[in-house]
Chimera marker file (.cmm) of the C-alpha trace (Angstrom):
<marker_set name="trace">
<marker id="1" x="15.489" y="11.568" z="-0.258" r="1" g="1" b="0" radius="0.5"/>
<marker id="2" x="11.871" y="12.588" z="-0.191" r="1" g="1" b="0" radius="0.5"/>
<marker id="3" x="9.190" y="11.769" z="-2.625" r="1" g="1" b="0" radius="0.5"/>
<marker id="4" x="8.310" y="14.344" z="-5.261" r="1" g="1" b="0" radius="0.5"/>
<marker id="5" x="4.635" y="13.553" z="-4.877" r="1" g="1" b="0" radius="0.5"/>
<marker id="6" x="3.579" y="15.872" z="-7.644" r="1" g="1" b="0" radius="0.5"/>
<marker id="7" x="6.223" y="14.525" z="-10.826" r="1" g="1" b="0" radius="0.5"/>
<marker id="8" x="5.252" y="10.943" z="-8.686" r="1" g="1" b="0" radius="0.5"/>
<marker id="9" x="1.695" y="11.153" z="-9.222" r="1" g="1" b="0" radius="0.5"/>
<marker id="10" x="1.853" y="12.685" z="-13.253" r="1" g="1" b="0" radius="0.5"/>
<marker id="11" x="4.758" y="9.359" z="-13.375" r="1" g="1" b="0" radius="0.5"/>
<marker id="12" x="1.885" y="7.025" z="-12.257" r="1" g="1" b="0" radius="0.5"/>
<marker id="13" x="-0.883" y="8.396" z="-14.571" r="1" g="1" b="0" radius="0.5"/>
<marker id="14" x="0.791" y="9.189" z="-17.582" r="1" g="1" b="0" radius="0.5"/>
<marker id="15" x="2.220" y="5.448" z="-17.247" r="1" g="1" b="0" radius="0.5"/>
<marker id="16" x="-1.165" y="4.001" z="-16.288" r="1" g="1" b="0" radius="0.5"/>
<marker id="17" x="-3.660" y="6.161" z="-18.760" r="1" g="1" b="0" radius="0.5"/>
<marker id="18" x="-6.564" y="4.005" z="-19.482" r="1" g="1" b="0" radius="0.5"/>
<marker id="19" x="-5.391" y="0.989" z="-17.992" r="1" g="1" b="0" radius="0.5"/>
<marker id="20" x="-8.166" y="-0.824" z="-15.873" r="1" g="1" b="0" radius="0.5"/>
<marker id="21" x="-6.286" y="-3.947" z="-15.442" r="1" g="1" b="0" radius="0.5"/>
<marker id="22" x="-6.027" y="-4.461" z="-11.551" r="1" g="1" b="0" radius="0.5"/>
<marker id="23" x="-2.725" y="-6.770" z="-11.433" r="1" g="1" b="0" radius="0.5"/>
<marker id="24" x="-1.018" y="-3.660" z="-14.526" r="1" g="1" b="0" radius="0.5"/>
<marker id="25" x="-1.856" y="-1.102" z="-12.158" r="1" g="1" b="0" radius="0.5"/>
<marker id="26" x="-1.102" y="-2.611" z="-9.162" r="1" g="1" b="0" radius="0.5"/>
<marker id="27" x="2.499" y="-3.452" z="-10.549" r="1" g="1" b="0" radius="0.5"/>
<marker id="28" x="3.314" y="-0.273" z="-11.925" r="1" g="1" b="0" radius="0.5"/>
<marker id="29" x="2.285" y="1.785" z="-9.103" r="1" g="1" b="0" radius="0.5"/>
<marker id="30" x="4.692" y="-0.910" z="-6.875" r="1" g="1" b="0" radius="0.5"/>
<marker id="31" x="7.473" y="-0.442" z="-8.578" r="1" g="1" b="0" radius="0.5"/>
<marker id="32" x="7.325" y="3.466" z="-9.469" r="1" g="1" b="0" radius="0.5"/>
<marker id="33" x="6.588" y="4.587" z="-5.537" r="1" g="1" b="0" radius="0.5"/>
<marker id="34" x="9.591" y="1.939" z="-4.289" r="1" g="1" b="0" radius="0.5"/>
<marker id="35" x="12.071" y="3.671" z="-6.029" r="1" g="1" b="0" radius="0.5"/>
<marker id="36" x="10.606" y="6.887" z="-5.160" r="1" g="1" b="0" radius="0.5"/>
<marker id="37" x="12.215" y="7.224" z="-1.696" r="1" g="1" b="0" radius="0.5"/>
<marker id="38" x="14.842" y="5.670" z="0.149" r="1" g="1" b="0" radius="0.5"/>
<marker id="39" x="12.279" y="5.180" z="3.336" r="1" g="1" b="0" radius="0.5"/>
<marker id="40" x="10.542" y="2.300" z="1.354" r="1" g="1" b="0" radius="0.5"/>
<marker id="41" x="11.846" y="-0.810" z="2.004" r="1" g="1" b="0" radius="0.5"/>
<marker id="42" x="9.160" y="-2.918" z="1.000" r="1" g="1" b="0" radius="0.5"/>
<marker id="43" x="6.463" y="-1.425" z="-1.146" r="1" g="1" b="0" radius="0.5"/>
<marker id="44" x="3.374" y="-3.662" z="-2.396" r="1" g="1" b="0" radius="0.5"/>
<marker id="45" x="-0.407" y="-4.342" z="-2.516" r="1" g="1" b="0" radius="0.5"/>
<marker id="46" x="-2.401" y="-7.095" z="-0.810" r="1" g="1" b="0" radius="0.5"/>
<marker id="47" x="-5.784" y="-7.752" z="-2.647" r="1" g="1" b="0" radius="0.5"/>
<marker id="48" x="-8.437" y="-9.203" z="-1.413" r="1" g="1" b="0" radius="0.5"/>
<marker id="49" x="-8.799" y="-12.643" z="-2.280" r="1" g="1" b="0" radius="0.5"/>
<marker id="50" x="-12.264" y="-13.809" z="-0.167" r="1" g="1" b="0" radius="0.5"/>
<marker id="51" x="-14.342" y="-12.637" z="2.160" r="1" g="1" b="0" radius="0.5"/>
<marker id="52" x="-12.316" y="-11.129" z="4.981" r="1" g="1" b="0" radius="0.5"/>
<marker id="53" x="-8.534" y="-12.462" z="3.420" r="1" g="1" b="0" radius="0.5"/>
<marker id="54" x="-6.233" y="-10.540" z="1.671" r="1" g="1" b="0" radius="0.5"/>
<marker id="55" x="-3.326" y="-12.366" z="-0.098" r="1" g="1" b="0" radius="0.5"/>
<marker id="56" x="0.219" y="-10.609" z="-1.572" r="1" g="1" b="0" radius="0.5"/>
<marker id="57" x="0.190" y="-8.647" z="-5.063" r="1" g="1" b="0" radius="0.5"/>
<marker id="58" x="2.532" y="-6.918" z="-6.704" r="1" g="1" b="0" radius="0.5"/>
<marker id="59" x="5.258" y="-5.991" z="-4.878" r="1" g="1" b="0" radius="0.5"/>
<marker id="60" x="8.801" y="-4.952" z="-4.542" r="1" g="1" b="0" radius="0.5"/>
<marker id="61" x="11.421" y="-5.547" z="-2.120" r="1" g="1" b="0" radius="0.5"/>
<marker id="62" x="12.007" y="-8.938" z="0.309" r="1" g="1" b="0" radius="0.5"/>
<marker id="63" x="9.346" y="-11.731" z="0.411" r="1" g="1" b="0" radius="0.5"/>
<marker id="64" x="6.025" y="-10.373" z="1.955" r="1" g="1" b="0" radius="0.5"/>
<marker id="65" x="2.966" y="-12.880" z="3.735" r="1" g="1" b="0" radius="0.5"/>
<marker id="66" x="1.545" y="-14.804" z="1.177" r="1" g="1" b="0" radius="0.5"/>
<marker id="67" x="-2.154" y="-14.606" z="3.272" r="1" g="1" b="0" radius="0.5"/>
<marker id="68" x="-3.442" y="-12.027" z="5.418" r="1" g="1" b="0" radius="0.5"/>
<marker id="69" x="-6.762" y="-12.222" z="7.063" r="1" g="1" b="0" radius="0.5"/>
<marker id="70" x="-8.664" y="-8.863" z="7.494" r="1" g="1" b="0" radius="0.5"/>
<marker id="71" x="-8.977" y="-9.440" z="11.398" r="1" g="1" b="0" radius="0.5"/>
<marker id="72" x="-4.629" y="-9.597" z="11.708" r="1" g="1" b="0" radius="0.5"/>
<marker id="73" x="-2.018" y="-6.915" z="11.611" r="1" g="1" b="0" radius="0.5"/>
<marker id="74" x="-2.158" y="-3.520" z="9.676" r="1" g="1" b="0" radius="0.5"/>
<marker id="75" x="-2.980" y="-4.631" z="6.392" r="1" g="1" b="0" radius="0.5"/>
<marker id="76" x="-5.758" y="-6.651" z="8.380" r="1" g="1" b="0" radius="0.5"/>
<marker id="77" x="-6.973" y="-2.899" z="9.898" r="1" g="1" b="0" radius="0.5"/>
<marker id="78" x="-6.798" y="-1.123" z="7.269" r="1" g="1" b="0" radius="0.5"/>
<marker id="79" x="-9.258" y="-3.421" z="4.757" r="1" g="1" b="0" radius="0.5"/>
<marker id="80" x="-11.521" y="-3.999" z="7.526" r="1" g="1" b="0" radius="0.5"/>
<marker id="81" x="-11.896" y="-0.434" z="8.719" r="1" g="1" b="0" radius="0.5"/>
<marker id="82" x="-11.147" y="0.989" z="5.239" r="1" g="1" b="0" radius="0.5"/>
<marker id="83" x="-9.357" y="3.695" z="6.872" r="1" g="1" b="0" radius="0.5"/>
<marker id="84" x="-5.447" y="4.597" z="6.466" r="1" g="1" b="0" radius="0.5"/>
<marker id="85" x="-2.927" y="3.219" z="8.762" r="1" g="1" b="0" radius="0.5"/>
<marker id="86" x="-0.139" y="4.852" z="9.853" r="1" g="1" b="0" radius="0.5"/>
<marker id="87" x="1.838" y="2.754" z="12.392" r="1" g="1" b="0" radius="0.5"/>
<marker id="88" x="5.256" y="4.479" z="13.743" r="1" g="1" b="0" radius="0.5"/>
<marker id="89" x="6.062" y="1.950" z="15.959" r="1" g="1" b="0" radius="0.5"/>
<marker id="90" x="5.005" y="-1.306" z="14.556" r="1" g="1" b="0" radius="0.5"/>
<marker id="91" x="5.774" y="-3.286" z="18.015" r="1" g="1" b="0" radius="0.5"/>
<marker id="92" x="3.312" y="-1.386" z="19.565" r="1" g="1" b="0" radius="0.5"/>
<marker id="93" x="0.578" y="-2.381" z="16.976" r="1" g="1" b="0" radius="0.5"/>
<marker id="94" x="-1.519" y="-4.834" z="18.977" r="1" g="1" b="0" radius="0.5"/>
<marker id="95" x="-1.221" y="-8.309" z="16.584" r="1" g="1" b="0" radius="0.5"/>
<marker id="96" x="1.198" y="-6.819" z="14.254" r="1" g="1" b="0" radius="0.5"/>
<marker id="97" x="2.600" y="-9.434" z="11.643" r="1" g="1" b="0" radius="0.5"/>
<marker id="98" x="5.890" y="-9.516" z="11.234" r="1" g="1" b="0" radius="0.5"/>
<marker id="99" x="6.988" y="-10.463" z="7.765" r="1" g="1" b="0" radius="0.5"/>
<marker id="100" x="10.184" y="-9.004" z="7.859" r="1" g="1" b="0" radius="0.5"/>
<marker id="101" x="12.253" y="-8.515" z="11.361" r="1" g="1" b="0" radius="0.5"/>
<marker id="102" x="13.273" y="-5.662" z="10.401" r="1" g="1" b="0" radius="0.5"/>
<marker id="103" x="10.667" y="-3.800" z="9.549" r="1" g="1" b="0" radius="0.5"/>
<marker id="104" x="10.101" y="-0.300" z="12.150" r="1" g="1" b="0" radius="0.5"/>
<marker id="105" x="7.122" y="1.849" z="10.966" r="1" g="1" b="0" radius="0.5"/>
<marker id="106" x="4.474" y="1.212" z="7.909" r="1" g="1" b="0" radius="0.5"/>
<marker id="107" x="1.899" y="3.255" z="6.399" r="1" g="1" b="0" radius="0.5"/>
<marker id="108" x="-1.356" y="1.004" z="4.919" r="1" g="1" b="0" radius="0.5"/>
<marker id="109" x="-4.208" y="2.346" z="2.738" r="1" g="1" b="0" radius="0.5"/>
<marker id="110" x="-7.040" y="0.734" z="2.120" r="1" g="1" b="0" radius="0.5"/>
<marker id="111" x="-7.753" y="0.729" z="-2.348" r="1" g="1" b="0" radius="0.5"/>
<marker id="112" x="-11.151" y="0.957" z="-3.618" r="1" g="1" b="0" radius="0.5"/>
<marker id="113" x="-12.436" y="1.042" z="-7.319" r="1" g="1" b="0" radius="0.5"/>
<marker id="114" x="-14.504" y="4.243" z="-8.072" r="1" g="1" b="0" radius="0.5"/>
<marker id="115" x="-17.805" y="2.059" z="-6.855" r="1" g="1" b="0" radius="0.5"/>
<marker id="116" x="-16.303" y="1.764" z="-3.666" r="1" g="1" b="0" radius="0.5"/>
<marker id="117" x="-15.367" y="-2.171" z="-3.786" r="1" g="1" b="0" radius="0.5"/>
<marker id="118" x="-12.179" y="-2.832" z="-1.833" r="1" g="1" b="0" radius="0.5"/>
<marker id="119" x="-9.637" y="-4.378" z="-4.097" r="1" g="1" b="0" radius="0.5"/>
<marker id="120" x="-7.222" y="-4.451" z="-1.351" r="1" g="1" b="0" radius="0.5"/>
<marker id="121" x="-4.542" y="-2.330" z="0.662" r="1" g="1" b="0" radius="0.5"/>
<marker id="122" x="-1.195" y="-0.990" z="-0.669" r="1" g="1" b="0" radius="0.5"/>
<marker id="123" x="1.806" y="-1.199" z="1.894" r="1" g="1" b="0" radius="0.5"/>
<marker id="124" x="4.788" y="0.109" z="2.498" r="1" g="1" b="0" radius="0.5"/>
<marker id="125" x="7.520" y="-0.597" z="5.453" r="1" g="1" b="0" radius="0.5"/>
<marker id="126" x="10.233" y="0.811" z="6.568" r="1" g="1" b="0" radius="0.5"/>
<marker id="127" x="13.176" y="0.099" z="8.609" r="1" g="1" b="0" radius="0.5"/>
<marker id="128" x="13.395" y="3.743" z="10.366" r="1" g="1" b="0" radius="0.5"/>
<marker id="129" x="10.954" y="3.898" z="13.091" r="1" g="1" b="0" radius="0.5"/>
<marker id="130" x="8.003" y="6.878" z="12.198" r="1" g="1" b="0" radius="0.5"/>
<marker id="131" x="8.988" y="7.095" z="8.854" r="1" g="1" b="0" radius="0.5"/>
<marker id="132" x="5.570" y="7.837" z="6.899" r="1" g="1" b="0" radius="0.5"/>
<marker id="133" x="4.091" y="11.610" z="7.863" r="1" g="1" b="0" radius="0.5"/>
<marker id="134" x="0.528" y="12.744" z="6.659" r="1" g="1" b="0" radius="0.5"/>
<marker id="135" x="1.878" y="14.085" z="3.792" r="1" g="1" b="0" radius="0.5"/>
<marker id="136" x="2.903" y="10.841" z="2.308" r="1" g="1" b="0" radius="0.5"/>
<marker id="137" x="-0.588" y="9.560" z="3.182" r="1" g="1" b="0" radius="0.5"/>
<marker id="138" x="-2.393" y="12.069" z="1.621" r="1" g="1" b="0" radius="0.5"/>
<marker id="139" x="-0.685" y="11.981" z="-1.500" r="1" g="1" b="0" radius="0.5"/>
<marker id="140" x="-0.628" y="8.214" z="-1.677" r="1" g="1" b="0" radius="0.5"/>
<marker id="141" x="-4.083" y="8.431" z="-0.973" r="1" g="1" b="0" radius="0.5"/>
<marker id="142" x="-4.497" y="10.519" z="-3.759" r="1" g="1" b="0" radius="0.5"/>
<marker id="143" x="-2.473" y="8.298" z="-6.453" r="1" g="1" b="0" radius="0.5"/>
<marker id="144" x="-4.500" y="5.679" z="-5.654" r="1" g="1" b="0" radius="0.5"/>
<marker id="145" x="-8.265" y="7.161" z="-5.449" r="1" g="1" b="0" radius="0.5"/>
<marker id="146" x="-7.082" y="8.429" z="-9.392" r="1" g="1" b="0" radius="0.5"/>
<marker id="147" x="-5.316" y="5.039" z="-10.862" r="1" g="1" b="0" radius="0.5"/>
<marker id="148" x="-8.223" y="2.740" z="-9.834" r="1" g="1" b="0" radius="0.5"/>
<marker id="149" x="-10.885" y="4.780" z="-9.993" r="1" g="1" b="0" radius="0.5"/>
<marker id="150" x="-11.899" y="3.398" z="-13.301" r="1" g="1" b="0" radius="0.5"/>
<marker id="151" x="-11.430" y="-0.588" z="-12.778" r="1" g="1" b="0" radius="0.5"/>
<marker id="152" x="-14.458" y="-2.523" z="-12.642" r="1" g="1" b="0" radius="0.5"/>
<link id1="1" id2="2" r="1" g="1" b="0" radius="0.2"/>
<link id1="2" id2="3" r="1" g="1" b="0" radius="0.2"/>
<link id1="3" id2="4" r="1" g="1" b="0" radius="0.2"/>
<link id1="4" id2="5" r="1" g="1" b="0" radius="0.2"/>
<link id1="5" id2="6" r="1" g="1" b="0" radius="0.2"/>
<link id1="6" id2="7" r="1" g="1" b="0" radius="0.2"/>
<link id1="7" id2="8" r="1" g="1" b="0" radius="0.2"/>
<link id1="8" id2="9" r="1" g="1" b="0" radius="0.2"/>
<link id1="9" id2="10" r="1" g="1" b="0" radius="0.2"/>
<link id1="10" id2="11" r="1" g="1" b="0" radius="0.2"/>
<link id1="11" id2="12" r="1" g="1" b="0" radius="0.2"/>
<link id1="12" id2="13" r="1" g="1" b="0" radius="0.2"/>
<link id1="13" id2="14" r="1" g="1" b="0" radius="0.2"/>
<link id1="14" id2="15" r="1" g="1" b="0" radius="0.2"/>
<link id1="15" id2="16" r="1" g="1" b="0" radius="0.2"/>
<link id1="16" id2="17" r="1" g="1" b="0" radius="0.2"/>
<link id1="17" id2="18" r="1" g="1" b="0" radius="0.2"/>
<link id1="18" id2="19" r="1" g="1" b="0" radius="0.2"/>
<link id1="19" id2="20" r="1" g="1" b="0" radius="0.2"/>
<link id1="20" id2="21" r="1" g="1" b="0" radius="0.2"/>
<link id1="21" id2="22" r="1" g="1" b="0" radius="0.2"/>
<link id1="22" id2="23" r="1" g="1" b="0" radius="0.2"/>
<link id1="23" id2="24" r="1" g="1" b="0" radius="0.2"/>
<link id1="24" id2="25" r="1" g="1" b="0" radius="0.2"/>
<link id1="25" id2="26" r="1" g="1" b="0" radius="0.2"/>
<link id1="26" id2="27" r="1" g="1" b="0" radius="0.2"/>
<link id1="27" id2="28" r="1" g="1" b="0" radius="0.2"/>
<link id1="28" id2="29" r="1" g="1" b="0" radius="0.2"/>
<link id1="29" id2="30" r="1" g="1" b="0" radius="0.2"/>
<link id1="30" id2="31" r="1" g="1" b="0" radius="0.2"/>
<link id1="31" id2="32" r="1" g="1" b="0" radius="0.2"/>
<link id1="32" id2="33" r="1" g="1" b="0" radius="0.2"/>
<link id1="33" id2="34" r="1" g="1" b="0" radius="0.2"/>
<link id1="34" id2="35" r="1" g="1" b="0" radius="0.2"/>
<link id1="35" id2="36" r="1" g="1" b="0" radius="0.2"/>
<link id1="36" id2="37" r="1" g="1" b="0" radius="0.2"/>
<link id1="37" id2="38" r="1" g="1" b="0" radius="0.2"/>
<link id1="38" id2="39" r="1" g="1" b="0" radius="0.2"/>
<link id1="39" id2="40" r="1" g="1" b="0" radius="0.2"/>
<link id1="40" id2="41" r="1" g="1" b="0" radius="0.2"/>
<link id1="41" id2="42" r="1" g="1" b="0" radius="0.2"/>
<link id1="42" id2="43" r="1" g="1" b="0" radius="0.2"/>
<link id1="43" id2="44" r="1" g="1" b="0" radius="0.2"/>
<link id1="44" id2="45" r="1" g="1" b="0" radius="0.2"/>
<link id1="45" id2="46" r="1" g="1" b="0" radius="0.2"/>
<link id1="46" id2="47" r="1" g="1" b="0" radius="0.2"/>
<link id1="47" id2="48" r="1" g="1" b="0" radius="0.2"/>
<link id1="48" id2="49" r="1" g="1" b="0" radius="0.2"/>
<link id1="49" id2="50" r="1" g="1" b="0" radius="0.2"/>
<link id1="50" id2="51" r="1" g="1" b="0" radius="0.2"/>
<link id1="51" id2="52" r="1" g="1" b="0" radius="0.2"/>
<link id1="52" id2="53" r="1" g="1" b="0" radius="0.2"/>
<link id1="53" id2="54" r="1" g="1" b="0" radius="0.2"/>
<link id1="54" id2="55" r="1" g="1" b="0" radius="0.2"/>
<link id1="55" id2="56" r="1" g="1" b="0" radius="0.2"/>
<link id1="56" id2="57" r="1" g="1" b="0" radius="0.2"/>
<link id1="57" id2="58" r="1" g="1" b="0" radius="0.2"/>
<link id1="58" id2="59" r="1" g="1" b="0" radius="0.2"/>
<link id1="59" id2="60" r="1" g="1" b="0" radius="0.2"/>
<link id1="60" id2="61" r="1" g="1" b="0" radius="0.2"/>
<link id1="61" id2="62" r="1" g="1" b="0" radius="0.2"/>
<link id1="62" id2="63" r="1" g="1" b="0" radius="0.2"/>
<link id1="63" id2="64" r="1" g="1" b="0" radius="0.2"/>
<link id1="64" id2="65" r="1" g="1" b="0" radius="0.2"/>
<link id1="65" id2="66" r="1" g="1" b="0" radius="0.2"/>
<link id1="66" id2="67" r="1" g="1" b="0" radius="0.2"/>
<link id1="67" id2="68" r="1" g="1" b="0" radius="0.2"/>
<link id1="68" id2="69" r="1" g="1" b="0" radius="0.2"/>
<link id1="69" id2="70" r="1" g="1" b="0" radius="0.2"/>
<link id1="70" id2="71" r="1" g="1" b="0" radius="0.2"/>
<link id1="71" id2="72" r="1" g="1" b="0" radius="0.2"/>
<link id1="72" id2="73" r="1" g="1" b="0" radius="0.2"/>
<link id1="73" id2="74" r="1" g="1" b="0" radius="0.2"/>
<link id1="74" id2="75" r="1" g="1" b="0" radius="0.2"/>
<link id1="75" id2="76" r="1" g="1" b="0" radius="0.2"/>
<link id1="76" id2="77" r="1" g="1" b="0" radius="0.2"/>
<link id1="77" id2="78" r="1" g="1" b="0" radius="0.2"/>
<link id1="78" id2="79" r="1" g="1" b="0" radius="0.2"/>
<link id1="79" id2="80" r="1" g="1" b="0" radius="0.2"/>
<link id1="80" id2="81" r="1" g="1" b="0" radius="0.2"/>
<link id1="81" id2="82" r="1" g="1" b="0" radius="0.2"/>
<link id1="82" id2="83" r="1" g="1" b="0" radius="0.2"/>
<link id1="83" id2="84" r="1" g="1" b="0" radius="0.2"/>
<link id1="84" id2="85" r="1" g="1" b="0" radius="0.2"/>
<link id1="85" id2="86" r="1" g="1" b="0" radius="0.2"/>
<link id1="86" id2="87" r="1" g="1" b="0" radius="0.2"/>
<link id1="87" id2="88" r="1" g="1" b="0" radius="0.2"/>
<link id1="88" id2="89" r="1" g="1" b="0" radius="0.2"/>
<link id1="89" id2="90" r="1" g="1" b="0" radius="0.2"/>
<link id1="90" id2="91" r="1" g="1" b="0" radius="0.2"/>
<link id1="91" id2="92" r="1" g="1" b="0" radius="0.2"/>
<link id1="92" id2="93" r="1" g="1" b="0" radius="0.2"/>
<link id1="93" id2="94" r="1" g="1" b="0" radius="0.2"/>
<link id1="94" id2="95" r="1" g="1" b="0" radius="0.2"/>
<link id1="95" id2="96" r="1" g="1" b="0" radius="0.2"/>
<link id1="96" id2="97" r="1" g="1" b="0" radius="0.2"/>
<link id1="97" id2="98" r="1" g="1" b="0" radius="0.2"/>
<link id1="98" id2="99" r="1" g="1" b="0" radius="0.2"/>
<link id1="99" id2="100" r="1" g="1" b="0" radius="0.2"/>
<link id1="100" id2="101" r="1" g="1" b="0" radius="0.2"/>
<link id1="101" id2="102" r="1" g="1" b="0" radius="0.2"/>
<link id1="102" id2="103" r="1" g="1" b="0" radius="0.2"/>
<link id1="103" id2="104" r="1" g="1" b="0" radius="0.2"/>
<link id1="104" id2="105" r="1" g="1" b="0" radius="0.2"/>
<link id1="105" id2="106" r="1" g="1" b="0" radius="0.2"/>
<link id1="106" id2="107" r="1" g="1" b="0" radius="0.2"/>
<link id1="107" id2="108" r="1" g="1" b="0" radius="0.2"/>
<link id1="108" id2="109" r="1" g="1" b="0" radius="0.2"/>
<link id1="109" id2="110" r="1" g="1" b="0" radius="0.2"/>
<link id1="110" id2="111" r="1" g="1" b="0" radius="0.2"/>
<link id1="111" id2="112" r="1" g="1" b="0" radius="0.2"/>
<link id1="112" id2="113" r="1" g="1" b="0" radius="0.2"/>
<link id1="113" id2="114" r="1" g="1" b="0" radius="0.2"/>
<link id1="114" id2="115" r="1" g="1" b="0" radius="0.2"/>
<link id1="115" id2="116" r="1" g="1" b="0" radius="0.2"/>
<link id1="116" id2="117" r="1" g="1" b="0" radius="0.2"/>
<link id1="117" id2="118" r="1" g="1" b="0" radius="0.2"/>
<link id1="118" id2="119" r="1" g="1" b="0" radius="0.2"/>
<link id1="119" id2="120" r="1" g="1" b="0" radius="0.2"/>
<link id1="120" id2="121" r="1" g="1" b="0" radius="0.2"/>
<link id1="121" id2="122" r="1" g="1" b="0" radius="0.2"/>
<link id1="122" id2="123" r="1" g="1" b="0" radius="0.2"/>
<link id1="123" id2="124" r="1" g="1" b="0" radius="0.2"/>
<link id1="124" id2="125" r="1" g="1" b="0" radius="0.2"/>
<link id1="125" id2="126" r="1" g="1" b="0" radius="0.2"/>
<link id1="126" id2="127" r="1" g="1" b="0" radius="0.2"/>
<link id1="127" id2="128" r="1" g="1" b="0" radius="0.2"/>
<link id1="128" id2="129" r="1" g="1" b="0" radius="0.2"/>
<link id1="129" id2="130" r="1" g="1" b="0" radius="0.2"/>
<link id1="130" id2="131" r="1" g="1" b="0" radius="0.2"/>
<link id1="131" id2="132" r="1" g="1" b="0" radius="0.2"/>
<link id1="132" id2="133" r="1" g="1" b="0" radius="0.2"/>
<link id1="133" id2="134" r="1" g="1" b="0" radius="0.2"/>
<link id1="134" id2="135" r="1" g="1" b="0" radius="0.2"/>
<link id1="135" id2="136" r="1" g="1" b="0" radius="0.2"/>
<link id1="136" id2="137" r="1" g="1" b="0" radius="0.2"/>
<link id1="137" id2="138" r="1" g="1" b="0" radius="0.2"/>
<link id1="138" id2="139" r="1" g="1" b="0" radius="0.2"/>
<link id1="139" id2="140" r="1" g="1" b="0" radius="0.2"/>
<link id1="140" id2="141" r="1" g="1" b="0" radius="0.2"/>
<link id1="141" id2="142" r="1" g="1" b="0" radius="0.2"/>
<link id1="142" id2="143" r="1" g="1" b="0" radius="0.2"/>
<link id1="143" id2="144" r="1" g="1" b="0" radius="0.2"/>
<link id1="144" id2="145" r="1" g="1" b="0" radius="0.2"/>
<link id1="145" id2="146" r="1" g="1" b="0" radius="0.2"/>
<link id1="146" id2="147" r="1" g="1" b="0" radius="0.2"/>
<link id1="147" id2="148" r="1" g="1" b="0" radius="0.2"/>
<link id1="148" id2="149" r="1" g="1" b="0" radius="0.2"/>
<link id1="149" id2="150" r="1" g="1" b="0" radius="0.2"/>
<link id1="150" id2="151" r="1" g="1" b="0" radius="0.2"/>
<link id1="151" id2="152" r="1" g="1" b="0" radius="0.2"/>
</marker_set>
């Protein structure tokens, strides 16, 4: 199954119109892109918690790290360099954490409020190795940049 990006994102904002809670729209967006596509093993946000440390959000799926610090792993790269990750092969990520054995490939994007202020990363892994294509980061990319773009 592959995401329907455009009923996905009119899902997400007609379910999240007006809300500016951070922890509301981080679990709604969670849950409604998990169950989007089979790919998506584990689907949640890390938000930043202090300067340079992420720790887990909403998520769905297994248990996720509790603490991440901006200088480790993919979620680590993609808050410090604010720039989407797309890992197909996440044994060859250089200090890759491994929360779940079996996770192959993830896609990370760094989410900012309309300011610009880093609330944290959304992630989602997958057990298929090169799951995530530039499509899904563009239109995740997308969701996001809309739902938060009002929250303080």
């Amino acid at each position: 199954m592959q995401v329907d990006y455009p009923t996905l994102a009119k899902t997400i904002a007609a379910l999240t119109d007006g809300e500016t809670d951070t922890v509301a729209l981080m679990a709604t967006i969670a849950c409604e892109v998990h169950h989007s596509d089979d790919r998506f093993d584990w689907t949640g946000f890390y938000r930043v918690a202090g300067p340079d440390l992420l720790k887990i959000g909403p998520y769905q799926g297994d248990h996720g790290c509790l603490v991440i610090p901006f200088s480790r792993g993919v979620c680590g790269a993609a808050a410090r360099s604010r720039e989407i990750q797309r890992v197909a092969d996440v044994d060859a990520f250089p200090g890759h954490i491994a929360c779940a054995s079996s996770t192959r490939s993830e896609l990370v994007l760094p989410v900012e409020n309309g300011a610009g202020r880093l609330l944290g990363v959304f992630d989602i892994d997958s057990d298929r190795p090169d799951a995530f294509n530039e499509t899904d980061a563009e239109a995740l990319a997308r969701i996001l940049s809309e739902a938060f773009r009002a929250v303080p």
